[in-house]
C-alpha positions as CSV (number, residue, x, y, z in Angstrom):
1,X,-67.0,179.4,-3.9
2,X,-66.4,177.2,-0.9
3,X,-68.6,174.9,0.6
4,X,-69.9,173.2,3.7
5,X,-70.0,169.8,4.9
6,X,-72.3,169.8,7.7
7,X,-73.1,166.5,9.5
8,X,-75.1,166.4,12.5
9,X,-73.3,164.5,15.4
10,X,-76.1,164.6,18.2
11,X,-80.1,164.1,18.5
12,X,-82.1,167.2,19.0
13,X,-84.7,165.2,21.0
14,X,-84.3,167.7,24.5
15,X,-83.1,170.5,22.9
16,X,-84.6,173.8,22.3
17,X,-87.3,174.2,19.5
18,X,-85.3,176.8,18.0
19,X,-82.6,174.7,17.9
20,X,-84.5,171.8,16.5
21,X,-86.0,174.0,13.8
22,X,-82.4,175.5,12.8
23,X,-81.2,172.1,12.1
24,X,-84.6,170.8,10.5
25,X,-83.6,173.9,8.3
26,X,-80.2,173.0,7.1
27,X,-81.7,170.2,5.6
28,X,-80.5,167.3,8.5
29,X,-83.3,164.5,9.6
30,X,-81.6,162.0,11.6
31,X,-77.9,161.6,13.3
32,X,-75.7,160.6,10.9
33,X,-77.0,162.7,8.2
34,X,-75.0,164.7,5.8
35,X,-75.8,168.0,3.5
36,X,-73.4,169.9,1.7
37,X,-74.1,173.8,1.1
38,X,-72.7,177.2,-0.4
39,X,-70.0,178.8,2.2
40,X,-72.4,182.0,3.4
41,X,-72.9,183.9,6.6
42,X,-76.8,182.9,6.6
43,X,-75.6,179.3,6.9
44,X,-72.3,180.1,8.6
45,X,-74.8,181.6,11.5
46,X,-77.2,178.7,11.4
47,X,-73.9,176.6,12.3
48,X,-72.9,178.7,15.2
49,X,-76.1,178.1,17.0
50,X,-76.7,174.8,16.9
51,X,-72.4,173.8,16.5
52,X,-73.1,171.6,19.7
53,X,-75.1,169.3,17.4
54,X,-73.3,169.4,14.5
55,X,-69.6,168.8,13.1
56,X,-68.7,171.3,10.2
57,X,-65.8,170.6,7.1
58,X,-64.7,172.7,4.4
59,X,-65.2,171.1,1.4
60,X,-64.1,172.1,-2.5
């Protein structure tokens, strides 16, 4: 199965507590920060609503 290299790009100081909590969810702390998960909608949806924060790669 493919997988996800998610990397958040901006801060979520400003943005929506939703927002904040989505990311806090995929696993991501600080800028800079880099998780790796299983290619699936739940996660694929996480990453459309907070895309403006994070940068998204398909990995093998």
């Amino acid at each position: 199965m493919a997988r996800l290299k998610i990397t958040q790009k901006r801060s979520v100081i400003g943005v929506k507590p939703q927002h904040r909590e989505t990311v806090r969810s995929l696993g991501l702390k600080r800028i800079g920060d880099i998780v790796v998960k299983e290619d699936r909608p739940e996660i694929r949806g996480m990453v459309k609503a907070v895309n403006h924060l994070v940068a998204v790669e398909e990995v093998d």
